[in-house]
Structures are given as structure tokens and as C-alpha cells.
TORPADO-169800 format. One record per residue (C-alpha): x, y, z; residue in one letter; residue number from 1. Coordinates in nm, 2 decimals. Last residue first. Layout:
((X,Y,Z),"A",NUM)
...
REM end
This chain:
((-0.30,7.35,3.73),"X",352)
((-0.03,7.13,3.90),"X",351)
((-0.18,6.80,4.09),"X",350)
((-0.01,6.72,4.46),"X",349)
((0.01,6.35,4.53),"X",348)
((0.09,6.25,4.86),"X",347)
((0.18,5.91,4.94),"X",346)
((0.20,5.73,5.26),"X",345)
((-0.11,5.47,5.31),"X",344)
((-0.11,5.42,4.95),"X",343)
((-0.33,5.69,4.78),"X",342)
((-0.33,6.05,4.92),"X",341)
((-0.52,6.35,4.73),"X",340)
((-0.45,6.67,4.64),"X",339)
((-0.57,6.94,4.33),"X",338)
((-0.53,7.20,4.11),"X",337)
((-0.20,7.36,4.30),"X",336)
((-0.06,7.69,4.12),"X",335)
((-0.26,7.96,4.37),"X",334)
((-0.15,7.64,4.68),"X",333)
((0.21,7.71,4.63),"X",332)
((0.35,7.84,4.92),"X",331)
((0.06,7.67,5.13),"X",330)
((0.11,7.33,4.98),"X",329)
((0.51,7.38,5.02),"X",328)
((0.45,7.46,5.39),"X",327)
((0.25,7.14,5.40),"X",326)
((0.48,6.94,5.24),"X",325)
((0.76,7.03,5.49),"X",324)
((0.55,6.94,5.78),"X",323)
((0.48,6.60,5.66),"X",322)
((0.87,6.54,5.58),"X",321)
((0.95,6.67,5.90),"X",320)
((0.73,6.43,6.02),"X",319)
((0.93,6.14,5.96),"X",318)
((0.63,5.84,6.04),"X",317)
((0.38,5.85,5.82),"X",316)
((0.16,6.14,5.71),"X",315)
((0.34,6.14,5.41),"X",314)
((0.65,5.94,5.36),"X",313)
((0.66,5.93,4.95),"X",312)
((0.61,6.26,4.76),"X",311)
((0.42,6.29,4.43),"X",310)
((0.42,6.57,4.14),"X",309)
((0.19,6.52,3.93),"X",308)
((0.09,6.72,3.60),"X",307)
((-0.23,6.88,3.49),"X",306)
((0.00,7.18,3.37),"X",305)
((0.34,7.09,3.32),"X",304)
((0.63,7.05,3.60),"X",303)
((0.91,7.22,3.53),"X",302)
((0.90,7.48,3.80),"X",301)
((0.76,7.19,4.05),"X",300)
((1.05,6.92,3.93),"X",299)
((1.36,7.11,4.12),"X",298)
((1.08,7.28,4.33),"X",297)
((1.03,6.98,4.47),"X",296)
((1.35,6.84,4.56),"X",295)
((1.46,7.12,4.69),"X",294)
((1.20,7.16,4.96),"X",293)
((1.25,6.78,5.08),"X",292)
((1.59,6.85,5.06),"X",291)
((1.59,7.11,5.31),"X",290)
((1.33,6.94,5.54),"X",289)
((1.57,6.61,5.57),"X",288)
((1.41,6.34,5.41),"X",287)
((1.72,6.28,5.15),"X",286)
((1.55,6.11,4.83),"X",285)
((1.19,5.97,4.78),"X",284)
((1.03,6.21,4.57),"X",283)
((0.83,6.06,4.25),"X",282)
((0.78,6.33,3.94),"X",281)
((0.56,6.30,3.68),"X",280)
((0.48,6.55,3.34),"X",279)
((0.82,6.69,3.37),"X",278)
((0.94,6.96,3.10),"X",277)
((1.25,7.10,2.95),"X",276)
((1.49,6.76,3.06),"X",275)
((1.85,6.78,3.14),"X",274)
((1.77,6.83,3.50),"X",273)
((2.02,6.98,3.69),"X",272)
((2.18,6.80,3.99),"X",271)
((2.35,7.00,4.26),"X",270)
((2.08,7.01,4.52),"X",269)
((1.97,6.62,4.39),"X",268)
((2.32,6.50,4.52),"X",267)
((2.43,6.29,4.19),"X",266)
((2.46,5.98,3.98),"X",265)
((2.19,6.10,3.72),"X",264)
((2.08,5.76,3.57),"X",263)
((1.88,5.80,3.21),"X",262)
((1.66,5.51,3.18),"X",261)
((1.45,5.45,2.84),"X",260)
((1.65,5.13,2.75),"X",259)
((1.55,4.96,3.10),"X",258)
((1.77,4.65,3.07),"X",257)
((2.02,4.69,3.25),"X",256)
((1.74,4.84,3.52),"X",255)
((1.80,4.56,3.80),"X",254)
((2.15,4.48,3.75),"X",253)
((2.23,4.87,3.74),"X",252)
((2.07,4.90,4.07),"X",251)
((2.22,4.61,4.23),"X",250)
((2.56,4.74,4.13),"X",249)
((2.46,5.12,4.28),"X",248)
((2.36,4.97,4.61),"X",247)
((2.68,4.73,4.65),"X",246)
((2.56,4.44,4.88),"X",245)
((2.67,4.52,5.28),"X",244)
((2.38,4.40,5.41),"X",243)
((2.16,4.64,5.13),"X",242)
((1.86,4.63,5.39),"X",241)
((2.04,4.67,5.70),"X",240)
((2.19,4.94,5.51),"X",239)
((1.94,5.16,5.48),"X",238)
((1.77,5.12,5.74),"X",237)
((2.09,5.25,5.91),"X",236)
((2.06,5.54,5.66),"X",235)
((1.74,5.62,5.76),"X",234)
((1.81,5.65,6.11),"X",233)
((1.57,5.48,6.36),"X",232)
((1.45,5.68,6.65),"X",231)
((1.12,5.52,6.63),"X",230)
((0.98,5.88,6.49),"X",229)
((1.22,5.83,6.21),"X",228)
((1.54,6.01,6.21),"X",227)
((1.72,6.16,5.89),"X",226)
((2.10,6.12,5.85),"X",225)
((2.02,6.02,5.46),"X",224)
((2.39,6.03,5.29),"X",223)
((2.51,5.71,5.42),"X",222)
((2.32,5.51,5.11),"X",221)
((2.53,5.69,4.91),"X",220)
((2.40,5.57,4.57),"X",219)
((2.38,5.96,4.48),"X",218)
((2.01,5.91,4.32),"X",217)
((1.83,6.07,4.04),"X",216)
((1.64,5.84,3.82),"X",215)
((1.55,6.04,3.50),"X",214)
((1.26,5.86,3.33),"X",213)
((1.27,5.95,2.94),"X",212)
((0.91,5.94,2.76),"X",211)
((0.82,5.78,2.42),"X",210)
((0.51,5.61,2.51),"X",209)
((0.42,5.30,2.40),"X",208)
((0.18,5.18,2.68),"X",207)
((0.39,4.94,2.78),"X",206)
((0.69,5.11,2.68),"X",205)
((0.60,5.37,2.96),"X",204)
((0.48,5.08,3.20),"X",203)
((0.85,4.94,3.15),"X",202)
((1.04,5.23,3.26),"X",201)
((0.82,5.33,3.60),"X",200)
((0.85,5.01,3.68),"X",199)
((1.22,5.01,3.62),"X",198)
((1.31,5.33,3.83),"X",197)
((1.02,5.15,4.11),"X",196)
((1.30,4.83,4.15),"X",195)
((1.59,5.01,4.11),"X",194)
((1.75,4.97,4.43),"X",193)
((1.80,5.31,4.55),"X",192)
((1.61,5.56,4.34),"X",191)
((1.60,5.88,4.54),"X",190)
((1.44,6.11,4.31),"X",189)
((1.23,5.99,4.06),"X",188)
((1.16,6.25,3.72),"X",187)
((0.93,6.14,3.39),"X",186)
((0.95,6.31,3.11),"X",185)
((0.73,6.53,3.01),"X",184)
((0.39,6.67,2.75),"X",183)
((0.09,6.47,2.88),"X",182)
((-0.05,6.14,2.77),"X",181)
((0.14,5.94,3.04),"X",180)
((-0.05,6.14,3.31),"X",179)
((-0.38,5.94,3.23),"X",178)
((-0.50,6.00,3.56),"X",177)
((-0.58,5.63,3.57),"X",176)
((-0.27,5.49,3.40),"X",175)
((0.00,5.77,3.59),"X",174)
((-0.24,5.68,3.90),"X",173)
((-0.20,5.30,3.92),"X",172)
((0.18,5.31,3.83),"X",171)
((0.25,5.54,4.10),"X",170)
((0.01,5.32,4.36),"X",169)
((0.23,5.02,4.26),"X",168)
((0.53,5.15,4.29),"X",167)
((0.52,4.98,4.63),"X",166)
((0.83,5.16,4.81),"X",165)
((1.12,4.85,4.92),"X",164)
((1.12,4.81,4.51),"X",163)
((1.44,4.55,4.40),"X",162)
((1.34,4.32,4.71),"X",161)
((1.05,4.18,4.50),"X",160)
((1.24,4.05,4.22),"X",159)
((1.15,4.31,3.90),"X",158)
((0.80,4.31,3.77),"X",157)
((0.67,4.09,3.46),"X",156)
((0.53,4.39,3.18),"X",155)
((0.19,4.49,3.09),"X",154)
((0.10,4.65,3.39),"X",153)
((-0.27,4.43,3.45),"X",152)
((-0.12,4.11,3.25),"X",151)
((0.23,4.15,3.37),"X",150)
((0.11,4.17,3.71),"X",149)
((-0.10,3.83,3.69),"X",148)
((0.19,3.69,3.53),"X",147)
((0.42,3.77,3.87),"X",146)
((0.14,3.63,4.09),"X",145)
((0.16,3.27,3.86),"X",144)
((-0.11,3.00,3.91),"X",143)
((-0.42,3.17,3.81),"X",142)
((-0.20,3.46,3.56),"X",141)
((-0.06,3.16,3.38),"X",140)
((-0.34,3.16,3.11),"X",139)
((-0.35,3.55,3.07),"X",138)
((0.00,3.53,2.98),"X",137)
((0.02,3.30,2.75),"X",136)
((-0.30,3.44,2.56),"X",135)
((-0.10,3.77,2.57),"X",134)
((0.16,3.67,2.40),"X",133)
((-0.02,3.47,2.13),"X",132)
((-0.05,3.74,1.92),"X",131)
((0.32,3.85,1.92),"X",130)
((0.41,3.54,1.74),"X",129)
((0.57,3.32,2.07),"X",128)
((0.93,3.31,2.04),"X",127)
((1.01,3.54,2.37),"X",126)
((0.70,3.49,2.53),"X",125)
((0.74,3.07,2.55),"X",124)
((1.11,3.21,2.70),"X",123)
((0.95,3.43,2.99),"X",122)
((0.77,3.02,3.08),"X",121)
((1.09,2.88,3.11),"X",120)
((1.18,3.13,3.40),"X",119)
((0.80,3.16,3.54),"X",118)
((0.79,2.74,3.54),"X",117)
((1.15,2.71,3.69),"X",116)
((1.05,2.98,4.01),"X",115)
((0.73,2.85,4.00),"X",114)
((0.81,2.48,4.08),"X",113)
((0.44,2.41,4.20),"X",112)
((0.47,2.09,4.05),"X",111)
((0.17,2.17,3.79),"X",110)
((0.38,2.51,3.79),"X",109)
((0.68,2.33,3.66),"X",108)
((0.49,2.10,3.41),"X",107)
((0.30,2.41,3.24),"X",106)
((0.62,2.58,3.21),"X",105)
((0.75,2.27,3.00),"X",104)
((0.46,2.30,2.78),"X",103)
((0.44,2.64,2.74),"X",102)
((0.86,2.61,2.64),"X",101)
((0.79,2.32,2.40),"X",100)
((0.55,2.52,2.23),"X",99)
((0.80,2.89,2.19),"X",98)
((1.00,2.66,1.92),"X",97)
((1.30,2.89,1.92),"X",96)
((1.53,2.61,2.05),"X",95)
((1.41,2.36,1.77),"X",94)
((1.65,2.09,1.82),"X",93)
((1.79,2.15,2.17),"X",92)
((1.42,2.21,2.25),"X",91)
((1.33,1.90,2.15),"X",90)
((1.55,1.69,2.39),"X",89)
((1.40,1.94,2.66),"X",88)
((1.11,1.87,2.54),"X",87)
((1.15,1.50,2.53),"X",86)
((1.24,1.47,2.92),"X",85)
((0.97,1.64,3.03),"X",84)
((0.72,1.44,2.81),"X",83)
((0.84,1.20,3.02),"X",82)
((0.79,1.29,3.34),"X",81)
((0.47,1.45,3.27),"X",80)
((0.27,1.19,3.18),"X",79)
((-0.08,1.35,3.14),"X",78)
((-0.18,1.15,2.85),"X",77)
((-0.21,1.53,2.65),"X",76)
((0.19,1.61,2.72),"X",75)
((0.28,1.23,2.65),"X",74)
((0.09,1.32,2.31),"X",73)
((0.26,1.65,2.23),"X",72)
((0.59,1.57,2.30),"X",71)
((0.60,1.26,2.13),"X",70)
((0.41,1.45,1.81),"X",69)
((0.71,1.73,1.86),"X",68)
((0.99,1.52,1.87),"X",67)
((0.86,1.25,1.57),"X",66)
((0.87,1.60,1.38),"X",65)
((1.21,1.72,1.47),"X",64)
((1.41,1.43,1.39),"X",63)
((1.65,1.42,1.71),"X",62)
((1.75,1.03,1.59),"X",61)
((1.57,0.91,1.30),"X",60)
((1.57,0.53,1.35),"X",59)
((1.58,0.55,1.70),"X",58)
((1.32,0.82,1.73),"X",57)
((1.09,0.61,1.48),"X",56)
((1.13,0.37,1.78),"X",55)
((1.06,0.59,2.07),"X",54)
((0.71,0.72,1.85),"X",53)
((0.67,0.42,1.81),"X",52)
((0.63,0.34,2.19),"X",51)
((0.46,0.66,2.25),"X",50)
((0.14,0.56,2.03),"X",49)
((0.16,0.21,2.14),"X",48)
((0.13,0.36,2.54),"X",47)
((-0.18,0.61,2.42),"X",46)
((-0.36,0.31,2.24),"X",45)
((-0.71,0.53,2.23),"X",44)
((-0.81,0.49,1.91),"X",43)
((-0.69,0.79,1.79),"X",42)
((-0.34,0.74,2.00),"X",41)
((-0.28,0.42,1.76),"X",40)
((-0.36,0.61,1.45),"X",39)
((-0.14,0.90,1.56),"X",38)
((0.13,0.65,1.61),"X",37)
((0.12,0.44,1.27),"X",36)
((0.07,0.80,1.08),"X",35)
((0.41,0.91,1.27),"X",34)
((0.63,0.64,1.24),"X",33)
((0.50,0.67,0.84),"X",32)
((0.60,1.01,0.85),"X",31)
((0.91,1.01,0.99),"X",30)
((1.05,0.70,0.70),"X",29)
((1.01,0.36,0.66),"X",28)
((0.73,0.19,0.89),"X",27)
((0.80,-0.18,0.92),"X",26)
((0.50,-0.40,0.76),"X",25)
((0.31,-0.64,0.92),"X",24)
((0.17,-0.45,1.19),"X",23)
((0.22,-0.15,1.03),"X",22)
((-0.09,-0.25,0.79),"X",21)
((-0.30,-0.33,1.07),"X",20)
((-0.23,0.00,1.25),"X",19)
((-0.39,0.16,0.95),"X",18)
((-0.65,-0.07,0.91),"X",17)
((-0.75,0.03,1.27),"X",16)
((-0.73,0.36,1.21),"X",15)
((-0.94,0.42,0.89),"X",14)
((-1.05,0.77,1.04),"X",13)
((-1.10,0.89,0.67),"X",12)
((-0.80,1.09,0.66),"X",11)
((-0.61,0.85,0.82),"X",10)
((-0.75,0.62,0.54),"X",9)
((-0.62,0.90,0.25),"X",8)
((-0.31,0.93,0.37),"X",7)
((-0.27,0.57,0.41),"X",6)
((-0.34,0.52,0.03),"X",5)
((-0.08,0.86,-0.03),"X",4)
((0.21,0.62,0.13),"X",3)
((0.14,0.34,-0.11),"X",2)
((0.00,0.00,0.00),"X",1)
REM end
């Protein structure tokens, strides 16, 4: 019987006659292997199926197709060991083949192996067509926190230590206020690890905006003598936190990546800001009173209309700070549009 003949019965669901042939005669090329397997798994023979699938496989050693219908039917019986093992084989052949990667992450979260599922699961993005992406996404988002942040932000977040703040409620409000439409770039002072400086990055080429952020930071961690109302000192915080780590190399790490960065390594009283105009601006620097004051007038003067201008540690517990902003509110309440606080410690003061 010729190759088209068995064509033409698989097409007609002719299984059985199928596997009948093979049984008396040896299949001789991929395709055959493949027709004698899918018949067998169409009627339900999900061990024959794999066994020639092993056989063509030793015949045709790392042919890609036998790979991928191995794969695919240990994947679908639910026998995850092995189709493990022949992804992985399969990847090494088609290493841009973004299926064996969903299938892999799929087996890692089943095991609650997040850390390997999310990892694997960043390279199914990478190759998937740009359609697919955010079906991927939207179907980890029930077993994986960090897709279920890339589906609301658009973008996977940095490791959890990186942001100490909660950008969070900045990200929320530059969406909701629509402050990413506005004339600016975008200004943070105090930057420290680089976790918010590469939130803020990433939810501008989210949303396809072509905006600068301008992290200003002197990554002198010693530099913040201010005391909290516990008697703590910031810079002691500080560096219980970094536990001797290098602050400006885990910044880097963290915003290598982050294309749209401009780092201003420098005290914010001597800095100058490179850009004309400032549509957000997220203080978080030195909390002493005079800094406080510079720092927003160094973004307030270039600060558009409708734009915000937010300060971390309100109403929490450096009262200095608090105090500070409410001078700065009365000085410049004629320009102000409107307040509000979001966050449990953030201020955000609206220009008119």
C-alpha cells in the first residue's frame, strides 16, 4: 500500500487498518512512524502511540517532527515525566519553538516549581508570534502572581526586594490620571535599588510612550541622616537592607535592561535636570526638610500643567517630611489644582 493510500484512510479515520498495515510491515521514513502513532493514539492506544514514536526516534535520531508529536501526546496523557524529558530533547533541536517552552512551564507550575515554570515560561514569550503573548500570559495569571502583574501592567516586575516603596500606587495613577499622555518626562528622586526606576520604565513602553525617566540618586546610602519617629536613622535602614551588597551594582542589574533610563549619579541640590518639561515626578531622596524643599521645586518649576508631582512618607512616620509638604502646599497652593493621598504614605499634589 502506497504512502498517499494511508493518507487518504487517516483521513477517513481508517485507524484500525492503518495499525493493521504497520503490523506487518515496518514503517520507513518520519512520517510513516508518525501516521502508525497517531492512529494508535486515535483509538485510544496512548502507550503504542509513544512506543513508536521511541522507535521512529531511534531510527531518526533528534528528527524534529517525531519530537514534537512525542511531545505532544505524552503532554495530553498526562505523563509528565516523560514528556519532560523530550522537550528538553526537543528544545535542543528547535530552541526557538515557543511550544515546548508552554509545555514545560506548564509541568513546573503543575509541581508548584514556580521559580523554573516563570523562568521557562519568559522564554514561551520570547518566540511566541506577538498574538499569542498575551493568551500565554492570561493563562498563567491563576497560578503565577508575577503573570498576573504582567497582565494588569503589561510587563513581569523586578524581584520583589528591588522596590522597598510599592510603585504600585504610582503606576495606578499615571494609568488612571492618564498622566502618560501629557507633554514630560518622567523624574524619581531617590532611586536606591531600582526596583520602582524600572516600573516606571517598563509601564512607559507598555503603553508605547516615548518618555525619558530620569532616576536621580547619589548611591550613598550614608547620605540620609534623617530620624524616624522610632528613632531609627534612615541610613541604618538603609543598610540593614543592602547587608553590605553594593547599592549602585544592584541598581544597574536591576534596570540593564531599561533602554529609556537615564541615571543622574548625583546629590539632587547640585543636579540639573536635562529635561525641559516633567509631566511625573516621584520624591523619595534625603528626608531632611531642606531637601524635601529642593527636591520639589527642582521638578515643580518644570512641571506641566495637569501634571503630578508625588512625595513618598506622608503622614507616616518622619514628620519633618509632613510638615515640609504642608509649607510647600501653602506656598504654592494659587498653582495647586488638586490633592489626594493613595497608598497609606503618598501624597500627590496635581499642577494647574
Amino acid at each position: 500500500m502506497d504512502k498517499d493510500r494511508l493518507f487518504e484512510f487517516f483521513k477517513k479515520g481508517m485507524y484500525k487498518e492503518i495499525v493493521e498495515f504497520f503490523h506487518e510491515h515496518v514503517p520507513e521514513d518520519q512520517e510513516e512512524y508518525i501516521l502508525d502513532a497517531l492512529s494508535y493514539y486515535n483509538l485510544g492506544l496512548v502507550n503504542d502511540a509513544v512506543r513508536t514514536l521511541k522507535v521512529g526516534l531511534i531510527s531518526f535520531p533528534g528528527d524534529k517532527d517525531l519530537l514534537f508529536n512525542i511531545v505532544e501526546i505524552l503532554y495530553n496523557a498526562n505523563m509528565f515525566d516523560e514528556a519532560e524529558k523530550y522537550a528538553v530533547q526537543a528544545i535542543n533541536v528547535e530552541p526557538d519553538n515557543y511550544v515546548y517552552y508552554d509545555i514545560l512551564a506548564t509541568i513546573y507550575f503543575s509541581r508548584n516549581d514556580k521559580e523554573n515554570g516563570l523562568r521557562i515560561l519568559k522564554n514561551a514569550l520570547k518566540y511566541a508570534p506577538d498574538n499569542l503573548v498575551p493568551q500565554l500570559i492570561d493563562k498563567y495569571s491563576s497560578v503565577s502572581e508575577d503573570c498576573l502583574y504582567a497582565k494588569k501592567y503589561g510587563f513581569f516586575p523586578p524581584p520583589s526586594f528591588a522596590d522597598i516603596s510599592g510603585y504600585e500606587v504610582l503606576l495606578d495613577t499615571i494609568i488612571k490620571e492618564k498622566l502618560y499622555l501629557l507633554e514630560g518626562d518622567i523624574v524619581e528622586i531617590g532611586a536606591f535599588l531600582g526596583g520602582g526606576t524600572y516600573k516606571l520604565s517598563k509601564l512607559m513602553e507598555a503603553l508605547g510612550v516615548d518618555k525619558i525617566v530620569y532616576a536621580i540618586d547619589t548611591f550613598d546610602f550614608r547620605s540620609d541622616e534623617s530620624t524616624s519617629t522610632s528613632g531609627e536613622r534612615m541610613s541604618d535602614l538603609y543598610g540593614e537592607i543592602l547587608k553590605g551588597r553594593n547599592q549602585f551594582d544592584i541598581y544597574s542589574k536591576i534596570t540593564m535592561n531599561c533602554k529609556n533610563v537615564v541615571t543622574l549619579i548625583s546629590d539632587s541640590k547640585n543636579v540639573v535636570l536635562p529635561c525641559d518639561k516633567v509631566c511625573f515626578a516621584y520624591i523619595d531622596g534625603n528626608h531632611s526638610p531642606d531637601y524635601v524643599r529642593n527636591d520639589f521645586y527642582l521638578v515643580w518649576n518644570k512641571l506641566v500643567s495637569h501634571g503630578v508631582v508625588s512625595f513618598d512618607d506622608y503622614g507616616y512616620d518622619l514628620p519633618q517630611v509632613t510638615k515640609t509638604i504642608h509649607k510647600l502646599i501653602g506656598e504654592e497652593s494659587e498653582r495647586i489644582l488638586k490633592l489626594w493621598t493613595a497608598g497609606g504614605k503618598r501624597i500627590f499634589i496635581e499642577k494647574e
